[in-house]
C-alpha positions as CSV (number, residue, x, y, z in Angstrom):
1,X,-138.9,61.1,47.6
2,X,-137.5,60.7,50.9
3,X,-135.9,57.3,52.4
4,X,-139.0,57.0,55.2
5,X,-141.3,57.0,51.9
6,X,-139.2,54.2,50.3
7,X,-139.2,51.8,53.5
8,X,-143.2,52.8,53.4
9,X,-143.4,51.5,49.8
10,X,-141.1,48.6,51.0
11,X,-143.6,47.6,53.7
12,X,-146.5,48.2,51.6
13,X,-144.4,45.8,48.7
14,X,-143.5,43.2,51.3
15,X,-147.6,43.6,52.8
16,X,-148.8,42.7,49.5
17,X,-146.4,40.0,48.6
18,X,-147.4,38.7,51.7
19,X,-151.9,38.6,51.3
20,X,-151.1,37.0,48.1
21,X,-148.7,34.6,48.5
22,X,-149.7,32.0,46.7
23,X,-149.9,33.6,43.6
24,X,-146.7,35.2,44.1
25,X,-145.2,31.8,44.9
26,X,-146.5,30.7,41.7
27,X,-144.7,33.4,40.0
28,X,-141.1,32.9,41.6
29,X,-141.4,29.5,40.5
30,X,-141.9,30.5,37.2
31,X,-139.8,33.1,36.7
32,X,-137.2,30.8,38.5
33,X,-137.4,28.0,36.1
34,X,-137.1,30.3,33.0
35,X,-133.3,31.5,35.2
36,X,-132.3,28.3,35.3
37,X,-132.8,27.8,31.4
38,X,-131.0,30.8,30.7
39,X,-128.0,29.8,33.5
40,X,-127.7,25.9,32.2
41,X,-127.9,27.5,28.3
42,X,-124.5,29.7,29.6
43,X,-123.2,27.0,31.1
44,X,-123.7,24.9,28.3
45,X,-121.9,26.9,25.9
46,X,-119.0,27.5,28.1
47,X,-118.6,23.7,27.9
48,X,-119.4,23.4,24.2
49,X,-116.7,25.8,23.9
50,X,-114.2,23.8,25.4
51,X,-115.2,20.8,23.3
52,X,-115.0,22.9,20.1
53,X,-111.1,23.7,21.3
54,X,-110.3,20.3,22.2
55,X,-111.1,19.2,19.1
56,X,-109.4,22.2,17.2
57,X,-106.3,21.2,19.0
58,X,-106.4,17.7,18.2
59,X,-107.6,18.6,14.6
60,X,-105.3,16.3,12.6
61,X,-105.1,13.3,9.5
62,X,-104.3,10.1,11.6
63,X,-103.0,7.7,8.9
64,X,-103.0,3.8,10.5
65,X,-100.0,1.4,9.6
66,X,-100.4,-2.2,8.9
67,X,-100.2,-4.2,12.3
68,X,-96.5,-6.0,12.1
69,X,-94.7,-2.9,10.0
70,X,-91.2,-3.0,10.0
71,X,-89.3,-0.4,11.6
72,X,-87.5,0.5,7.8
73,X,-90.8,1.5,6.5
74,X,-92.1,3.5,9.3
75,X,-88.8,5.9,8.5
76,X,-89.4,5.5,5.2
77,X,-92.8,6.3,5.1
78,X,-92.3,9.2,8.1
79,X,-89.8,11.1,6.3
80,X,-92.1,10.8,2.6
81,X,-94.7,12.8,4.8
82,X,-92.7,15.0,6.1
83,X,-91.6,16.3,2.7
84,X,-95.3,16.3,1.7
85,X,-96.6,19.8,0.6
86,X,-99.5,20.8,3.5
87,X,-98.0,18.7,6.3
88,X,-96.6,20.6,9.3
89,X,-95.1,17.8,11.8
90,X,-95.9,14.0,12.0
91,X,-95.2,12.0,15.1
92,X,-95.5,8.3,14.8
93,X,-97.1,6.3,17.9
94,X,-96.6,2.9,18.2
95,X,-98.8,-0.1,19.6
96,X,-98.4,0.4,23.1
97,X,-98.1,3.9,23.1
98,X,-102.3,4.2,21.9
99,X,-103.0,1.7,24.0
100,X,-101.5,4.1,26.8
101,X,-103.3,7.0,25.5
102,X,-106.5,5.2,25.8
103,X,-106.2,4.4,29.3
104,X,-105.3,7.9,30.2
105,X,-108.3,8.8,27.9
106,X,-110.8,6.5,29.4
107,X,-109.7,7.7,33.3
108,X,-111.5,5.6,36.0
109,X,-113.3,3.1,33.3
110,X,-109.7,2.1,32.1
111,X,-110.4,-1.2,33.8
112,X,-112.4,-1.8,30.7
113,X,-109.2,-2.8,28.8
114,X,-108.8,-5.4,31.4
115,X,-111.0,-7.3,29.0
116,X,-108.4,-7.6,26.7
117,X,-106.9,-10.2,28.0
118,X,-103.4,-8.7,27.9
119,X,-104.1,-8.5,23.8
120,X,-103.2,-5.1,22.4
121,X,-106.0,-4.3,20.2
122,X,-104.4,-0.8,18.6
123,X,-102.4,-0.4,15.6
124,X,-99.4,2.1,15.8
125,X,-100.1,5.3,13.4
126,X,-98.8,8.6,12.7
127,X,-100.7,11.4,13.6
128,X,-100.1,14.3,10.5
129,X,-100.8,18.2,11.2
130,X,-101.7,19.3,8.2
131,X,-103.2,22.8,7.0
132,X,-106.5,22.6,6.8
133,X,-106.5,23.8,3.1
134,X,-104.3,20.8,2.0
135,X,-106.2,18.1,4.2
136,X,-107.7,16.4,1.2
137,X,-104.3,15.8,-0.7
138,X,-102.5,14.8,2.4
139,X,-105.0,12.3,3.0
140,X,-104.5,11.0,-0.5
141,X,-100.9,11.0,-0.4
142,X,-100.9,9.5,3.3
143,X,-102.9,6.8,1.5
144,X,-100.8,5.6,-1.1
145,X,-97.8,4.8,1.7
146,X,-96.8,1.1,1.8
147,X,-97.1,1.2,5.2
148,X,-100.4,2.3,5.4
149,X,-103.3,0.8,6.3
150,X,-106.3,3.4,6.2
151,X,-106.4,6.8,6.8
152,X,-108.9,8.8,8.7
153,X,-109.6,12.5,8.2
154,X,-110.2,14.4,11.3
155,X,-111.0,17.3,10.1
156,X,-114.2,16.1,8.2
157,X,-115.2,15.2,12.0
158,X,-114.6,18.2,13.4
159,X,-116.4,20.4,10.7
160,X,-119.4,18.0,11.6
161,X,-118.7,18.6,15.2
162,X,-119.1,22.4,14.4
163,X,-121.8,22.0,12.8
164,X,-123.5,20.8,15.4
165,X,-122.4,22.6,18.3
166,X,-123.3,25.9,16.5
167,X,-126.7,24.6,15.2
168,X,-126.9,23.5,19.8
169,X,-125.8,27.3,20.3
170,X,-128.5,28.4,18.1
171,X,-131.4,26.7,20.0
172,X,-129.9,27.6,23.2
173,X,-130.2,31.5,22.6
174,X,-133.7,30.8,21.3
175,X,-134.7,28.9,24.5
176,X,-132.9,31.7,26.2
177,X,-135.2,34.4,24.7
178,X,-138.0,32.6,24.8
179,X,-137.5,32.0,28.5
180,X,-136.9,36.0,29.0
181,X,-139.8,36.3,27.4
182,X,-142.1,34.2,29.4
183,X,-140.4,35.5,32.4
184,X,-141.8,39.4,30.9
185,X,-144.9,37.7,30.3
186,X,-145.5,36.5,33.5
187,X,-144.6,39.7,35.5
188,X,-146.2,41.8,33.7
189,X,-149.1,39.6,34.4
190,X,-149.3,39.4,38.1
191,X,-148.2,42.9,38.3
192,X,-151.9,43.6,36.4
193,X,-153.9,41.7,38.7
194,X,-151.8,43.6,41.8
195,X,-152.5,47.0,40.6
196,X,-156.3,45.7,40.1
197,X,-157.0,44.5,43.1
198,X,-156.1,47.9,44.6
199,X,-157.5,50.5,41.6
200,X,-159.3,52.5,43.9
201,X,-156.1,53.1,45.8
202,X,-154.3,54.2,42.5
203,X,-157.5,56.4,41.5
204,X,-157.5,58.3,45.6
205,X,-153.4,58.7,45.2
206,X,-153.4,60.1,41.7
207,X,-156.6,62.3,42.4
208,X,-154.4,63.5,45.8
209,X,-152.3,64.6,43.2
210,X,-149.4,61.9,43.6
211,X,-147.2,62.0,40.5
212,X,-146.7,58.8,38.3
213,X,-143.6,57.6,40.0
214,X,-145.0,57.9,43.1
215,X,-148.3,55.2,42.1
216,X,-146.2,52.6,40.1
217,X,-143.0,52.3,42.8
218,X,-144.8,49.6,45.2
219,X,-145.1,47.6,41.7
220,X,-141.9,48.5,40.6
221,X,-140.7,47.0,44.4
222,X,-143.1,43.8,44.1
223,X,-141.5,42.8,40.9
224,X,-137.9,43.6,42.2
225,X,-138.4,41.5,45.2
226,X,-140.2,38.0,43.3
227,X,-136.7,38.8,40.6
228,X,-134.8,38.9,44.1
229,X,-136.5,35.1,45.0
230,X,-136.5,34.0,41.8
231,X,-132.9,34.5,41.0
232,X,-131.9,33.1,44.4
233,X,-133.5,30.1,43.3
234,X,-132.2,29.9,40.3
235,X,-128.6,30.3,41.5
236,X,-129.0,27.4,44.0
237,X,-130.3,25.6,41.2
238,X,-127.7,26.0,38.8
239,X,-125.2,25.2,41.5
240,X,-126.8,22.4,42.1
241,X,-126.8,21.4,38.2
242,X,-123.2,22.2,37.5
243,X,-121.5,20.2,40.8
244,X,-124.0,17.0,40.2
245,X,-124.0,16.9,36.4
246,X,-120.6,18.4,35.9
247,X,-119.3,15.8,38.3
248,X,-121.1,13.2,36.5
249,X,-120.0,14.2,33.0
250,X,-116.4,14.4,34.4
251,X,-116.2,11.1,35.3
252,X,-117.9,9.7,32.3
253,X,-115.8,11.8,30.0
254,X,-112.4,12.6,32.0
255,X,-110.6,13.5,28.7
256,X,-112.9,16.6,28.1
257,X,-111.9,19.7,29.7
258,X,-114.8,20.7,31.3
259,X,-115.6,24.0,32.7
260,X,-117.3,23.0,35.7
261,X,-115.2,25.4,38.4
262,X,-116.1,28.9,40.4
263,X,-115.9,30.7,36.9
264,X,-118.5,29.7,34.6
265,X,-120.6,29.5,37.9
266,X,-120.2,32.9,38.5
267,X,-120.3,33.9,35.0
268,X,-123.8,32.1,34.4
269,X,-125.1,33.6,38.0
270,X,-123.9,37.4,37.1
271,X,-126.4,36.6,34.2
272,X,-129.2,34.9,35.4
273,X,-129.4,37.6,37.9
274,X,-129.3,40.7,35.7
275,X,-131.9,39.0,33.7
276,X,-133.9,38.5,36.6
277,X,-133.8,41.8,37.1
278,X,-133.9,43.3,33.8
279,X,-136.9,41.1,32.9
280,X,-138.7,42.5,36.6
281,X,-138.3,45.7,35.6
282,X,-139.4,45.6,31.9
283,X,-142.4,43.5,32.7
284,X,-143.8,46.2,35.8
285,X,-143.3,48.8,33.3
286,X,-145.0,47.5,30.5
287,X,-147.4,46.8,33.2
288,X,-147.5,50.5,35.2
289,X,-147.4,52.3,32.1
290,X,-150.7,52.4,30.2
291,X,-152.3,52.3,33.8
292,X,-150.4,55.5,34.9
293,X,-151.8,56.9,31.5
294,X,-155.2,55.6,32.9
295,X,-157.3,59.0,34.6
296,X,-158.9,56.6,36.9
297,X,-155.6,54.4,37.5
298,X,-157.1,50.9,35.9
């Protein structure tokens, strides 16, 4: 087909669109909302991601010392875990070291510890690497120390964490394809009641003798241009999403390395477009088809 027959099918597309554009409206909304389910479940797994590794890098047996510990048994008990079979490096941390590390952890709500009243709260500790194979004996080990008070196995926590984000991952891909498949649904739908409301030009065009292709590409063009709105849409949306929410979450939780820059936007748009698209295109067809197959175009 030559281009002066696609602009014709682009004006007929755009026409159409246009007569019923409430319905059509209807539809981009639609289809837009199921984008932005499947752009904040990409971005929401980027981010659970990141938590995953923050916690795999801080995966560790934190063993807490009694409050007024001398200074001989913190090198006494340091150097008995350091010789302990499954440890990999112990660094001790004092009172006002944690108490340090939680302001830097709690970011602009450190004025929180103001209610302390100058009071240090914290207990100095030692935090252990350990292999994670060993974790259980080193906990018992870290246990029996004079100098220690309780001991608190972070690695129980993050197989719980885990857990949990892959059990979140799981209903996110499930919203996902249930979303793609509304999205289908809903194309295929409207692209029915289009190609009814003008069978009896279908019926002229294939008696005529127009081929298949020729019929079904103004359908094929009204779905690509509601994927076109709907995706735009959705994009704005998600932008929207990740620079309110991710700004929000950032300064509730500043210790959490969000992903919240140009990346994962771009990443999650890339996707909610080609499933715009994708989903268009499959929903026309499994529209156009049987009708094509139709003698009288219905």
């Amino acid at each position: 087909m030559t281009t002066d027959v696609w602009w014709t099918f682009v004006r007929q597309a755009a026409a159409t669109l246009w007569r019923t554009r409430r319905l059509y409206v209807a539809t981009t909304v639609v289809v837009a909302l199921c984008l932005i389910l499947v752009g904040v479940a990409l971005l929401g797994r980027a981010n659970l991601v990141a938590v995953s590794q923050l916690a795999r890098s801080r995966a560790e047996v934190t063993a807490y010392l009694q409050p007024q510990i001398s200074a001989a048994q913190v090198a006494q008990d340091l150097q008995a875990l350091r010789t302990t079979v499954g440890v990999n490096g112990v660094t001790y941390v004092d009172a006002a070291t944690a108490l340090q590390q939680m302001r830097v952890v709690l970011g602009p709500n450190r004025a929180l510890l103001a209610q302390l009243d100058g009071e240090n709260p914290f207990s100095p500790y030692f935090a252990i690497s350990v292999d994670p194979a060993r974790a259980e004996s080193v906990v018992r080990a870290a246990g029996h120390l004079a100098g220690v008070s309780w001991v608190q196995n972070n690695l129980t926590v993050l197989r719980r964490l885990t857990t949990l984000i892959n059990v979140a991952q799981g209903v996110g891909w499930a919203l996902v394809a249930m979303a793609a498949v509304i999205a289908v649904a809903v194309t295929s739908h409207v692209t029915r009641l289009s190609m009814w409301s003008r069978r009896q030009e279908m019926a002229t065009l294939r008696w005529l003798g127009a081929s298949s292709t020729f019929v079904a590409a103004p359908f094929v063009l009204e779905g690509l241009m509601v994927a076109l709105c709907s995706a735009a849409v959705a994009t704005g949306a998600l932008w929207l999403i990740l620079t309110r929410l991710g700004g929000l979450l950032a300064s509730l939780l500043p210790f959490i390395p969000w992903r919240l820059g140009g990346g994962v936007f771009w990443t999650a748009a890339s996707a909610t477009w080609a499933t715009a698209f994708g989903c268009s295109l499959l929903g026309t067809v499994i529209a156009v088809w049987p009708a094509n197959a139709s003698p009288d175009g219905g």
